[in-house]
PAPA-465280 format. One line per field, with one value per atom (N, C-alpha, C): residue number from 1; chain; x, y, z. Coordinates in nm, 2 decimals. Each point is the difference from the previous one (the first is absolute). Layout:
BEGIN
setor: c(NUM ...);
mike: c(A ...);
xx: c(X ...);
yy: c(Y ...);
zz: c(Z ...);
end
This chain:
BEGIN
setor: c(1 1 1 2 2 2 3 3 3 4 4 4 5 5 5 6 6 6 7 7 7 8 8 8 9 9 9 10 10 10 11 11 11 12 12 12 13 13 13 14 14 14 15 15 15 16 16 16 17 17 17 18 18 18 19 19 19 20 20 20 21 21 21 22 22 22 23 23 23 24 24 24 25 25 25 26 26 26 27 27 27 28 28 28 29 29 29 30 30 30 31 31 31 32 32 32 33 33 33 34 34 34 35 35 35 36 36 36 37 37 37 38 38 38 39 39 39 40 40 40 41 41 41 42 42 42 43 43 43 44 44 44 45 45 45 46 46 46 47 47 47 48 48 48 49 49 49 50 50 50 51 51 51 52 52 52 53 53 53 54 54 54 55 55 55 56 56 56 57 57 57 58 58 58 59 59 59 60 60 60 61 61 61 62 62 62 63 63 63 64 64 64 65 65 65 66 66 66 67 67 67 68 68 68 69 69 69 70 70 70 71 71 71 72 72 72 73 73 73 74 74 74 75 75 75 76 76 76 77 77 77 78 78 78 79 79 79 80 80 80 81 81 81 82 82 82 83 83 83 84 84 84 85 85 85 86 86 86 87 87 87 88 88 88 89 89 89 90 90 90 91 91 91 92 92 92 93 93 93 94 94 94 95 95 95 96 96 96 97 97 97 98 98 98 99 99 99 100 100 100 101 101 101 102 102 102 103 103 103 104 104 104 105 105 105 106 106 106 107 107 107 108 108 108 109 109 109 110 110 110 111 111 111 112 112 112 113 113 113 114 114 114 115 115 115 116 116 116 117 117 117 118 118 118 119 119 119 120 120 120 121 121 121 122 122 122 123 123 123 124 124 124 125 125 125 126 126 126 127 127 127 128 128 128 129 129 129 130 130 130 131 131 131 132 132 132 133 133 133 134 134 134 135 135 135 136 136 136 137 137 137 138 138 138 139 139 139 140 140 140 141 141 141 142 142 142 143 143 143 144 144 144 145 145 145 146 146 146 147 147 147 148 148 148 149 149 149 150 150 150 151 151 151 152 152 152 153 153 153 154 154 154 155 155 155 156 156 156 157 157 157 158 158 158 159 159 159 160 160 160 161 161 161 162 162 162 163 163 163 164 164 164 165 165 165 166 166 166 167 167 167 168 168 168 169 169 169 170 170 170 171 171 171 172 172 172 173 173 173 174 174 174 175 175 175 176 176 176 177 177 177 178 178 178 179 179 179 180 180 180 181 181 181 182 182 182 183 183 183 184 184 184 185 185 185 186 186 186 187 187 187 188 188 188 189 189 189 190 190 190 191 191 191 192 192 192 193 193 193 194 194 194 195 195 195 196 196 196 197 197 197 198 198 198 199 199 199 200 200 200 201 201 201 202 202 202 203 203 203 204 204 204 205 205 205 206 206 206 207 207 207 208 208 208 209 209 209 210 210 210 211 211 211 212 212 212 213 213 213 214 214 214 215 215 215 216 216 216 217 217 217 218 218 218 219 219 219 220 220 220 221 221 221 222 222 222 223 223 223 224 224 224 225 225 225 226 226 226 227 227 227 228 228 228 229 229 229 230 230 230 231 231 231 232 232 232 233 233 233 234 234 234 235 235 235 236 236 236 237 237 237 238 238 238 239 239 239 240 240 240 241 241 241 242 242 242 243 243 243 244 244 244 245 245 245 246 246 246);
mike: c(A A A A A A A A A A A A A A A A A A A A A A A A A A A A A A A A A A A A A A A A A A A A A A A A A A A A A A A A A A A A A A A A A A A A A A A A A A A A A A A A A A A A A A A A A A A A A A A A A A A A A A A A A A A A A A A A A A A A A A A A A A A A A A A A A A A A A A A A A A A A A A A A A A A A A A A A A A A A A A A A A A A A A A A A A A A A A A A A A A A A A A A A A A A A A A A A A A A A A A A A A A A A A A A A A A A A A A A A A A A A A A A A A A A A A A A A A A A A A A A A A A A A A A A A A A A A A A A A A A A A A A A A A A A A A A A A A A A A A A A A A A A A A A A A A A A A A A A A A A A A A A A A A A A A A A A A A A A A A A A A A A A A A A A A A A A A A A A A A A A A A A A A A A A A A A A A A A A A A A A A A A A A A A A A A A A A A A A A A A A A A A A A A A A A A A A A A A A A A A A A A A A A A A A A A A A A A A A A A A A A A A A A A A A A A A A A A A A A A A A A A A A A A A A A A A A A A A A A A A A A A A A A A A A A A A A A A A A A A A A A A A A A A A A A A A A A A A A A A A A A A A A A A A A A A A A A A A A A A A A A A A A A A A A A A A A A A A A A A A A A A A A A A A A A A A A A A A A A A A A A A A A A A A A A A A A A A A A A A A A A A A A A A A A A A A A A A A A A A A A A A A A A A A A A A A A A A A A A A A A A A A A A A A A A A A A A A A A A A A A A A A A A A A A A A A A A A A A A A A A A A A A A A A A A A A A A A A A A A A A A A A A A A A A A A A A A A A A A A A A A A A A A A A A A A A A A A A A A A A A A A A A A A A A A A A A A A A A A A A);
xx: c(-0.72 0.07 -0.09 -0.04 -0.07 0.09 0.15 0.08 0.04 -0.05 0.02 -0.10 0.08 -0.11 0.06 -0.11 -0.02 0.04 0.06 0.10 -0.07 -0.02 -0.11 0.14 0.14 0.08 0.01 -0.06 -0.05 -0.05 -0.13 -0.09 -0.03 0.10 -0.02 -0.12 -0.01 -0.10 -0.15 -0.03 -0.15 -0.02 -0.13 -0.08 0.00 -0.04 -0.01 -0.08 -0.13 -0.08 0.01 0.08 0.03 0.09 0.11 0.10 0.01 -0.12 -0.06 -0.07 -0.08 -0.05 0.06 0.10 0.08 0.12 0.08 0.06 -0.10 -0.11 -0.06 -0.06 -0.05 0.00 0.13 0.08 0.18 -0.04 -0.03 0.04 0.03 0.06 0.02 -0.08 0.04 -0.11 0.10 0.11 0.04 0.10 0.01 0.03 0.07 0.12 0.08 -0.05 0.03 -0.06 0.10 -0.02 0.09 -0.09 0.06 -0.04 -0.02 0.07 0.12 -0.05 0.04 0.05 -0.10 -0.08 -0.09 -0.13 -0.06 -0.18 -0.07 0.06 -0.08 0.08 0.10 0.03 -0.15 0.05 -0.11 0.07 -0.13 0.02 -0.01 0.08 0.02 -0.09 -0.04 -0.14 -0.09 -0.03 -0.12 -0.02 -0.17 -0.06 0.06 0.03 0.07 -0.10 -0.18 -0.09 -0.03 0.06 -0.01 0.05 0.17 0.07 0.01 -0.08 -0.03 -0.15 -0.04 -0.15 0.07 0.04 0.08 0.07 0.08 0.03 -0.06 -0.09 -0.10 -0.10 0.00 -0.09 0.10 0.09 0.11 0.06 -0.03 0.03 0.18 0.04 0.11 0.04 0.15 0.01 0.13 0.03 0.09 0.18 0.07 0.10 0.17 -0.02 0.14 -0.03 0.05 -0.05 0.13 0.06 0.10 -0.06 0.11 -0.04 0.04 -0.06 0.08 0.13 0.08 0.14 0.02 0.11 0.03 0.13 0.00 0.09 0.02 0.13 0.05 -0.06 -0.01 -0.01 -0.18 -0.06 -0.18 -0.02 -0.06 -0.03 -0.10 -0.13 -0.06 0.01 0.09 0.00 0.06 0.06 0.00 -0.18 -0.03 -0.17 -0.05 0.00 -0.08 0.04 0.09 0.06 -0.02 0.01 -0.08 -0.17 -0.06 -0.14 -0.02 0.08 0.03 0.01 0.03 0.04 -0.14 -0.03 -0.20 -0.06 0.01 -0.11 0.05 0.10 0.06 -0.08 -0.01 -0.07 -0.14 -0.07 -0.09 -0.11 0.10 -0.09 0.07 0.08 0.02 0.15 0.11 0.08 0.12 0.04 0.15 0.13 0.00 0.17 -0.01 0.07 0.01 0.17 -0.01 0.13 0.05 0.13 0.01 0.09 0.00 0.06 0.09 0.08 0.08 0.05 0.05 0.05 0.14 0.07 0.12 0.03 0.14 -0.01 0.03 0.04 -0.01 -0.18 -0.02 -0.17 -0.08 0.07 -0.06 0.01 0.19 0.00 -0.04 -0.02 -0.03 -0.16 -0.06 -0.14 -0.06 0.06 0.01 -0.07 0.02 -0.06 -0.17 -0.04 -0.09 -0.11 0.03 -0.06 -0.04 0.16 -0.02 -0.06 -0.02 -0.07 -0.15 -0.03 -0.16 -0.03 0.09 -0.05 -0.04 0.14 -0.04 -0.09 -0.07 -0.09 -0.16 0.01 -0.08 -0.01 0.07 0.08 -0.01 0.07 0.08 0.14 0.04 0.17 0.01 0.11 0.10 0.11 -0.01 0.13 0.02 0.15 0.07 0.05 0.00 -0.01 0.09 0.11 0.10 -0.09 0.02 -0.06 0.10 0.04 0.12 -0.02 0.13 -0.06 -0.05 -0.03 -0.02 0.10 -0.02 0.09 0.04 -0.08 0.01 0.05 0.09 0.02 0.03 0.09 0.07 -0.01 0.06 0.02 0.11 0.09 0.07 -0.11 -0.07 -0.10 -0.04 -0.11 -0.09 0.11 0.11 0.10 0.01 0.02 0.06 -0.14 -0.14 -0.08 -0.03 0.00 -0.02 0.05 0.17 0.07 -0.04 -0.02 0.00 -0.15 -0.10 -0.13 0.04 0.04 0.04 -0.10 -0.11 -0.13 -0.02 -0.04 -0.05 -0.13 -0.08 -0.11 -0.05 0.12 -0.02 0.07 -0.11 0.06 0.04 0.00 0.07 -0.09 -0.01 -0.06 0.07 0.01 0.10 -0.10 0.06 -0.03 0.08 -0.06 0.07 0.07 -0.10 0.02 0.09 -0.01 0.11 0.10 0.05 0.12 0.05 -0.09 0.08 0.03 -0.04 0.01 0.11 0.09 0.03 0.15 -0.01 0.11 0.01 -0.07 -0.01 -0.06 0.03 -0.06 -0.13 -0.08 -0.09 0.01 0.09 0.05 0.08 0.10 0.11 -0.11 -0.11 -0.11 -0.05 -0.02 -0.12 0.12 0.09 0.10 0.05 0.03 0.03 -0.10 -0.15 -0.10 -0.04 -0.01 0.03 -0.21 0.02 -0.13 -0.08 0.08 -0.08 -0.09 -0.02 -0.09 -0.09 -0.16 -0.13 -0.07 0.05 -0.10 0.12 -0.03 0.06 -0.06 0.09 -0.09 0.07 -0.08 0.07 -0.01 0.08 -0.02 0.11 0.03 0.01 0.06 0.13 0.03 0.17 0.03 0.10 0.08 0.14 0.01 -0.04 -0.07 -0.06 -0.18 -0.02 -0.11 -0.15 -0.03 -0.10 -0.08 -0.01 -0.04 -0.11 -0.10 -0.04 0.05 -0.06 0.07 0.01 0.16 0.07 0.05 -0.02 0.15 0.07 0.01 0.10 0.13 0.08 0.15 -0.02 -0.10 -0.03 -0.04 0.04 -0.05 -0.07 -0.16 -0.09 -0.03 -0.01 0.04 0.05 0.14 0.13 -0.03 -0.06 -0.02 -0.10 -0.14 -0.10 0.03 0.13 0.06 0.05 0.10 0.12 -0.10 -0.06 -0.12 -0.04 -0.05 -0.03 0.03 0.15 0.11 0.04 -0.02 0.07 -0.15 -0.12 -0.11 -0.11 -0.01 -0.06 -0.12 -0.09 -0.13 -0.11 0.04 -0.06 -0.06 -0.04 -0.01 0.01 -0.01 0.07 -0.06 0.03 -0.05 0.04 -0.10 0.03 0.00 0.11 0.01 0.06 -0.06 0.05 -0.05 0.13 -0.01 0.05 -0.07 0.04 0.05 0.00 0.03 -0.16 -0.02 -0.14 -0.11 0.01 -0.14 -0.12 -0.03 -0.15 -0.01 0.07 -0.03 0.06 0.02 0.03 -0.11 -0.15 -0.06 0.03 -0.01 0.09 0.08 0.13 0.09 -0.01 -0.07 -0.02 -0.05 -0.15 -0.07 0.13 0.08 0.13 0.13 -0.02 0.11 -0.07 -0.13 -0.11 0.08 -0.10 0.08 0.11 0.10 0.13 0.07 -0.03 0.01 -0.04 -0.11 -0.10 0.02 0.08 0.06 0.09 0.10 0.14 0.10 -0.06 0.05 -0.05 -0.07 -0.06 0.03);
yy: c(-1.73 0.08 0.12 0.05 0.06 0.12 0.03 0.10 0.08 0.00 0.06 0.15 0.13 0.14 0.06 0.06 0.09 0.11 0.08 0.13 0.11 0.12 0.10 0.07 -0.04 0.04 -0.04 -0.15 -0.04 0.06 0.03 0.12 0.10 0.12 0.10 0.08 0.01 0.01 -0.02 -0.09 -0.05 0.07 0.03 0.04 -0.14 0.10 -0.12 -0.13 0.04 -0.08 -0.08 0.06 -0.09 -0.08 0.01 -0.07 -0.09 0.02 -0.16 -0.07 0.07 -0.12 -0.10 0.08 -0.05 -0.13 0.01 -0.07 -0.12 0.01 -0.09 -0.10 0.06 -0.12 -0.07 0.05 -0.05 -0.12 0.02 -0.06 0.04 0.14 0.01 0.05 -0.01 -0.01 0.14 0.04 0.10 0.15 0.12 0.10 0.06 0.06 0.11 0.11 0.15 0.06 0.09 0.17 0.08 0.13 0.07 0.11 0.17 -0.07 0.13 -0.06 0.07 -0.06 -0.08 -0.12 -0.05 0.12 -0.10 0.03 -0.04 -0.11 -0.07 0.03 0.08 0.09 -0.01 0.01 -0.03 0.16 0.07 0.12 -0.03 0.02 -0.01 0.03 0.13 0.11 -0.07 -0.10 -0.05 -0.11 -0.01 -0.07 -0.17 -0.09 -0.14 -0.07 0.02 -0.09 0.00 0.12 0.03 -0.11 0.01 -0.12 -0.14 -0.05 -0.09 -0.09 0.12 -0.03 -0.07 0.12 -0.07 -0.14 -0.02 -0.08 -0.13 -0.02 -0.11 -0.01 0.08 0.03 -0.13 0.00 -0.06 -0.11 -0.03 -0.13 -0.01 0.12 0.06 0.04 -0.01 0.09 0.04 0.12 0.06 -0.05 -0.01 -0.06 0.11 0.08 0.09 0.13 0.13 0.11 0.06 0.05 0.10 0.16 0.05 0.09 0.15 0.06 0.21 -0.02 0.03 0.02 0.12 -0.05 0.13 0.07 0.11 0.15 0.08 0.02 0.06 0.19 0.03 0.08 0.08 -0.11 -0.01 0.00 0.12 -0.03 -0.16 0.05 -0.09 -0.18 -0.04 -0.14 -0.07 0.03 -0.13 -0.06 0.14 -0.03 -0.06 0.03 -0.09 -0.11 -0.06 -0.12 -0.08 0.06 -0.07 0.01 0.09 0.00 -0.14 -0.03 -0.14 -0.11 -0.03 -0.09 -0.05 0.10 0.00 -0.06 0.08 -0.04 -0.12 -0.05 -0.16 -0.08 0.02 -0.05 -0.02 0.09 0.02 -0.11 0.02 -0.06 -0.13 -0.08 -0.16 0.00 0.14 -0.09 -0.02 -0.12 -0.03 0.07 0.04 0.04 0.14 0.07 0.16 0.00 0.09 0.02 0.17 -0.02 0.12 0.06 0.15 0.06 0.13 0.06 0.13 0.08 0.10 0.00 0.03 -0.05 -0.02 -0.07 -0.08 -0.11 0.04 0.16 0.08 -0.02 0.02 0.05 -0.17 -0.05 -0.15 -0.02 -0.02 -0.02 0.13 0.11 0.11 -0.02 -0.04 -0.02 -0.14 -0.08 -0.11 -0.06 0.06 -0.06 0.07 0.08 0.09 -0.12 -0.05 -0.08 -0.14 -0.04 -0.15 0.01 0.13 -0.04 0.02 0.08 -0.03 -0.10 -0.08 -0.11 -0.15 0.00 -0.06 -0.04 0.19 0.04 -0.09 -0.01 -0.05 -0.14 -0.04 -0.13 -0.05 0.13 -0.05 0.03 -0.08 0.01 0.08 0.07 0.12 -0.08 0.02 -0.05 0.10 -0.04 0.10 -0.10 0.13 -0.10 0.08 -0.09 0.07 0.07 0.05 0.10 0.08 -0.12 0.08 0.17 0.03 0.17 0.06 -0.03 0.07 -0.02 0.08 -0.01 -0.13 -0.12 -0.12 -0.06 -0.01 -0.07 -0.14 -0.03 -0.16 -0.03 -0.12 -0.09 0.08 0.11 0.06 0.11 0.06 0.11 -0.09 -0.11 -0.08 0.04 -0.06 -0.06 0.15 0.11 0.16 -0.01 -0.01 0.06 -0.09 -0.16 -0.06 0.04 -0.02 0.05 0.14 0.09 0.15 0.01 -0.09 0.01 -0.12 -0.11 -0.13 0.03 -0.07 -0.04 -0.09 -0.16 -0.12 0.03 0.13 -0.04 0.03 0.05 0.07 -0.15 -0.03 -0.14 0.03 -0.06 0.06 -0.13 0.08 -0.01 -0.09 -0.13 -0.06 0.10 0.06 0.07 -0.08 -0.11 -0.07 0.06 0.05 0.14 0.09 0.07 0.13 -0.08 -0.03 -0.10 -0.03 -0.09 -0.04 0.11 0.10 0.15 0.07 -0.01 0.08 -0.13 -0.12 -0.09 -0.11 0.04 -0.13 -0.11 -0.12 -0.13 -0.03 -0.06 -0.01 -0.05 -0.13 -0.09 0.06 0.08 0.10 0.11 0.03 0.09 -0.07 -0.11 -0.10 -0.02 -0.06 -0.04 0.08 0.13 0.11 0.08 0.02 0.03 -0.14 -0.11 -0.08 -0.03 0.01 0.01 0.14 0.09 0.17 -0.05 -0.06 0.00 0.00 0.04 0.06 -0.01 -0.02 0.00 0.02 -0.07 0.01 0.03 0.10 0.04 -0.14 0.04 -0.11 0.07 0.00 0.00 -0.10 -0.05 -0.01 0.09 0.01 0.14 -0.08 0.08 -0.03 0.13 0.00 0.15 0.06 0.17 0.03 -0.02 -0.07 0.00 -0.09 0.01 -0.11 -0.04 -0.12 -0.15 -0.09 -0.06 -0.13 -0.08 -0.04 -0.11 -0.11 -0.08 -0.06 0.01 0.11 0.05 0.08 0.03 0.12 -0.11 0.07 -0.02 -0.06 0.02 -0.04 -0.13 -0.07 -0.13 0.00 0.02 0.00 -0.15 -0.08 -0.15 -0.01 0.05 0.03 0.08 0.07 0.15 -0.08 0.00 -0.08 -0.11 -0.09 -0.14 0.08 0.10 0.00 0.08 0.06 0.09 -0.09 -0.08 -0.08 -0.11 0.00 -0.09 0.08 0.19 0.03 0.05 -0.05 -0.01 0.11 0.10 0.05 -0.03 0.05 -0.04 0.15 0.08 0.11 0.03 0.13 -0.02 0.04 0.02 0.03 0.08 0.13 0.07 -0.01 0.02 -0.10 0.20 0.03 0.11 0.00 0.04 -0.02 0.15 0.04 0.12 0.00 -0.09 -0.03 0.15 -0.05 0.11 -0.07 -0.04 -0.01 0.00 0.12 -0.04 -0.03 -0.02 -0.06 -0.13 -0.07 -0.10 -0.09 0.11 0.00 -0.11 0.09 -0.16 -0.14 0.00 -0.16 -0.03 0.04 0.02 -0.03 0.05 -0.03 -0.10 -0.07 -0.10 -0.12 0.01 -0.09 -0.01 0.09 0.03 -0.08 0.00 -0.09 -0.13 -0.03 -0.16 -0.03 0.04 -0.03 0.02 0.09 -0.05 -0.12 0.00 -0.11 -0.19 0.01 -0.11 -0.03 0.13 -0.03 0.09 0.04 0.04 -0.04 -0.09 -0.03 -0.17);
zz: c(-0.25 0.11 0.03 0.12 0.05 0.05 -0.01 -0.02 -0.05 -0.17 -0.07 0.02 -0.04 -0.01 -0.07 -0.03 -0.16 0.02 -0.07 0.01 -0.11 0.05 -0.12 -0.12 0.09 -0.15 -0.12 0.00 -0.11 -0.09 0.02 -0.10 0.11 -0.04 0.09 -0.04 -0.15 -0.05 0.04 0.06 0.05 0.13 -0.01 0.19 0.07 0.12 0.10 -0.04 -0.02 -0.04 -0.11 -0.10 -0.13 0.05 0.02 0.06 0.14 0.09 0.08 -0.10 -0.09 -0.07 -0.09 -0.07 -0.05 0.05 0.09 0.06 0.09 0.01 0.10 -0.08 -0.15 -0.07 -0.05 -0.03 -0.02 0.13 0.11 0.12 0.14 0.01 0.06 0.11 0.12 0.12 0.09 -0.01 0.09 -0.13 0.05 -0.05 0.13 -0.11 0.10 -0.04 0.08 -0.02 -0.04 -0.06 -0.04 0.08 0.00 0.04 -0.05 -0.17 -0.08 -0.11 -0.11 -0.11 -0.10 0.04 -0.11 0.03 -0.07 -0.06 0.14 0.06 0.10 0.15 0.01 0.09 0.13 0.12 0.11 0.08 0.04 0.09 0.14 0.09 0.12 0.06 -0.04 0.10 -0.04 -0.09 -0.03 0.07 0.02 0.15 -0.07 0.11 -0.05 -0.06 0.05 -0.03 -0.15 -0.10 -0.13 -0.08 0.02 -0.02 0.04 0.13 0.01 -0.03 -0.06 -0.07 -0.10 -0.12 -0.12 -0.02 0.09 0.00 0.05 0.06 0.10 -0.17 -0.08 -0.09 -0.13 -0.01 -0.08 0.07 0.11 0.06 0.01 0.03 0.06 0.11 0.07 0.09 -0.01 0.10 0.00 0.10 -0.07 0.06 0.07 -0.09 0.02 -0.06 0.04 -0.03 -0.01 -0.14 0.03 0.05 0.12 0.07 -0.08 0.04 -0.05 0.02 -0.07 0.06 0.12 0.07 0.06 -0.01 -0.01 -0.09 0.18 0.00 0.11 -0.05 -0.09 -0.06 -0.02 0.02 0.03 0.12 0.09 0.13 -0.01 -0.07 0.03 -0.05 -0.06 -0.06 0.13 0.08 0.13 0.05 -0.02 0.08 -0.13 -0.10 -0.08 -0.02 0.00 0.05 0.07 0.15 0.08 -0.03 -0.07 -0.02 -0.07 -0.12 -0.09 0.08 0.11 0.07 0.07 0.05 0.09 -0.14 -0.14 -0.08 -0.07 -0.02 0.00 0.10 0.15 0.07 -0.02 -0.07 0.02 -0.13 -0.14 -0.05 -0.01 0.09 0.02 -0.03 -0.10 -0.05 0.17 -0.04 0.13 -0.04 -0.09 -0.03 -0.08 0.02 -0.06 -0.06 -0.04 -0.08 0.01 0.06 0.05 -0.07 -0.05 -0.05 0.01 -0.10 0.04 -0.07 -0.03 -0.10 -0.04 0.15 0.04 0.09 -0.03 0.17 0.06 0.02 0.14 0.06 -0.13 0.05 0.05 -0.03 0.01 0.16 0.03 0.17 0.08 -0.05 0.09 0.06 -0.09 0.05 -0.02 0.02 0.03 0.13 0.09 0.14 0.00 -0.07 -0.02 -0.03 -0.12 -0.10 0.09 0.03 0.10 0.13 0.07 0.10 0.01 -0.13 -0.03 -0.07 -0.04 -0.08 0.10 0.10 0.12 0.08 -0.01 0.13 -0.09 -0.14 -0.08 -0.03 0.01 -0.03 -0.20 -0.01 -0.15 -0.01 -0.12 0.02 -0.12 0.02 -0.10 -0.09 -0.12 -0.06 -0.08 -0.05 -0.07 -0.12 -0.15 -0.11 -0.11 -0.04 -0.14 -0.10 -0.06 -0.12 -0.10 -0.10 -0.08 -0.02 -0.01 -0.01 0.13 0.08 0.15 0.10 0.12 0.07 0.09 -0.02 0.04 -0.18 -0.02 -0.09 -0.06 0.14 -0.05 0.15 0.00 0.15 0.07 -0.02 0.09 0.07 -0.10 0.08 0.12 -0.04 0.05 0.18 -0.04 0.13 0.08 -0.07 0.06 0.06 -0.07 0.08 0.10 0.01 0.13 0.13 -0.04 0.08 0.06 -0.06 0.06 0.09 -0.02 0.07 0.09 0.01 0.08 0.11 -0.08 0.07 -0.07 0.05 -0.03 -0.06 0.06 -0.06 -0.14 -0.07 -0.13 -0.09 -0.08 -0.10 -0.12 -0.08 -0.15 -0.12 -0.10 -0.12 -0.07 -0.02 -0.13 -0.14 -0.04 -0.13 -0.13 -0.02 -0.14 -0.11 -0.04 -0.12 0.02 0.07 -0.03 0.09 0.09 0.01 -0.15 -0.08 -0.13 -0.03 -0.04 -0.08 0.07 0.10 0.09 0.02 -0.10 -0.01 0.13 0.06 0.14 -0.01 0.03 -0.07 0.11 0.00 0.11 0.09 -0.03 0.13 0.05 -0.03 0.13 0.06 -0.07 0.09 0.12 -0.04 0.05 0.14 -0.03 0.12 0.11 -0.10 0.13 0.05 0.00 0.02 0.13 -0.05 0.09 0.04 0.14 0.09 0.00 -0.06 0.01 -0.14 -0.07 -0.12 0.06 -0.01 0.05 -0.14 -0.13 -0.12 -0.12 -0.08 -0.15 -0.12 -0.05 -0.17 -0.11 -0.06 -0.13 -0.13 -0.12 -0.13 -0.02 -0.20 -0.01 -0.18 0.06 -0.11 -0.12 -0.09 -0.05 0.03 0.01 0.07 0.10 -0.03 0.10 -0.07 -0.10 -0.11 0.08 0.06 0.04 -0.14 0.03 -0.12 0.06 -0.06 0.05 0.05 0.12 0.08 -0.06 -0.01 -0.02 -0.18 0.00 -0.13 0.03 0.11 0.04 0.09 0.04 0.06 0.16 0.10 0.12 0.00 0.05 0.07 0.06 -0.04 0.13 0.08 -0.09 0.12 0.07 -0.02 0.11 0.05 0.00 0.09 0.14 -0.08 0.12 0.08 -0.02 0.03 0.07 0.00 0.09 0.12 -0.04 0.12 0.08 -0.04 0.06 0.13 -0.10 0.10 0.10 -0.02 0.16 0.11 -0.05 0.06 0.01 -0.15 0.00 -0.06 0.06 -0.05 -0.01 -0.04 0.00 -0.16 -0.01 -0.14 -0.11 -0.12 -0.15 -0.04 -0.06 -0.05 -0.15 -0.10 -0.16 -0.08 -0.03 -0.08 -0.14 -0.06 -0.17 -0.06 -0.07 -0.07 -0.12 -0.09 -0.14 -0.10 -0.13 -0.06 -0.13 0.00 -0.04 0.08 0.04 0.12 0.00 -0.14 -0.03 0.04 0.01 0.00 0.19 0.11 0.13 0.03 0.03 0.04 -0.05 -0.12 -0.04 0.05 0.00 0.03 0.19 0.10 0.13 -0.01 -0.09 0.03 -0.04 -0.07 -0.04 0.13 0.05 0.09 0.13 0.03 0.10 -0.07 -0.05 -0.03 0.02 -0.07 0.01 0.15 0.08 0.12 0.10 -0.03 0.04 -0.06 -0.12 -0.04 -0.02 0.01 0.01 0.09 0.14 0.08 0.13 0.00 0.16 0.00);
end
């Protein structure tokens, strides 16, 4: 499967550079991006040919970029947002991930985001995050509704759905055709586990995707509680998709 991409929450720990090398021998050929938070964090103001050195360098490319959130409360985070959206463009990835830190703040600047992403041609989605202000599949629905623009798609987020008590297939169904990209783990609880000891049916999961015609693609995230042993752990999660979900 040529769908699968590599997620830096894994080992937030690692730089950029450690962490394309690392995943590209695992197999993988694409990476989402973050823009906060890890080691391998990508700066916006920074020129795109940097990043796409690196990665051309690792026999990678870029697929999804979560964006700055935007804060009604920050003059400036709508414009960096939209700045996220140009540099999404820029170094290849198609899909951005749009943020807020309220789902006021989500539909309020909403049209901001979607009509530079348009004017680019990448798409915006919106994604659960237990503990934030998108939480479960009612957020997901308040914030569609309150922006009701087609052009904004939605995240099947596997993981925090389970964590947040929503099964995947009532995500998967009432999300419908707005799916644009899906995360995957496989967790017990809210505990993410190696793929296929945990409580998720990922068979079921990629079967029923399939059956309502998505063909987009998987983002493989695992946040063990032994994290030494993550790369294993990913290079096992490769396979097992690849032999028992396609």
């Amino acid at each position: 499967m040529d769908n699968l991409v590599a997620s830096p929450c894994c080992n937030p720990e690692m730089t950029l550079e450690e962490v394309l090398e690392a995943y590209s021998a695992i197999g993988f050929r694409k990476f989402e991006v973050f823009t906060s938070w890890v080691a391998s964090a990508f700066d916006i103001d920074r020129d795109p040919p940097f990043y796409l050195d690196a990665a051309a360098a690792a026999g990678m490319r870029f697929t999804s970029l979560h964006l700055p959130p935007v804060d009604e409360a920050d003059e400036g985070s709508v414009e960096r947002a939209v700045a996220g959206v140009r540099f999404a463009q820029a170094i290849g990835a198609g899909i951005v991930l749009y943020k807020g830190k309220t789902r006021s703040d989500h539909i309020q600047f909403a049209p901001f985001v979607l009509d530079e992403a348009e004017d680019v041609g990448v798409t915006a989605v919106i994604q659960n995050h237990a503990g934030t202000a998108i939480n479960d599949l009612d957020d997901v629905r308040e914030v569609r509704r309150g922006v009701a623009d087609e052009r904004l798609k939605t995240l099947l987020e596997v993981g925090h759905f389970h964590t947040a008590g929503v099964g995947w297939r009532e995500a998967a169904d009432a999300l419908g055709d707005s799916i644009a990209l899906v995360h995957v783990k496989d967790q017990v609880g809210p505990q993410s586990v190696p793929f296929g000891a945990g409580e998720i049916d990922l068979p079921a999961l990629f079967a029923h995707l399939r059956g309502m015609g998505y063909d987009g693609d998987y983002v493989i995230e695992m946040e063990v509680k032994d994290r030494g042993n993550t790369l294993q752990y990913l290079a096992d999660a490769v396979r097992y998709v690849r032999q028992r979900c396609t």
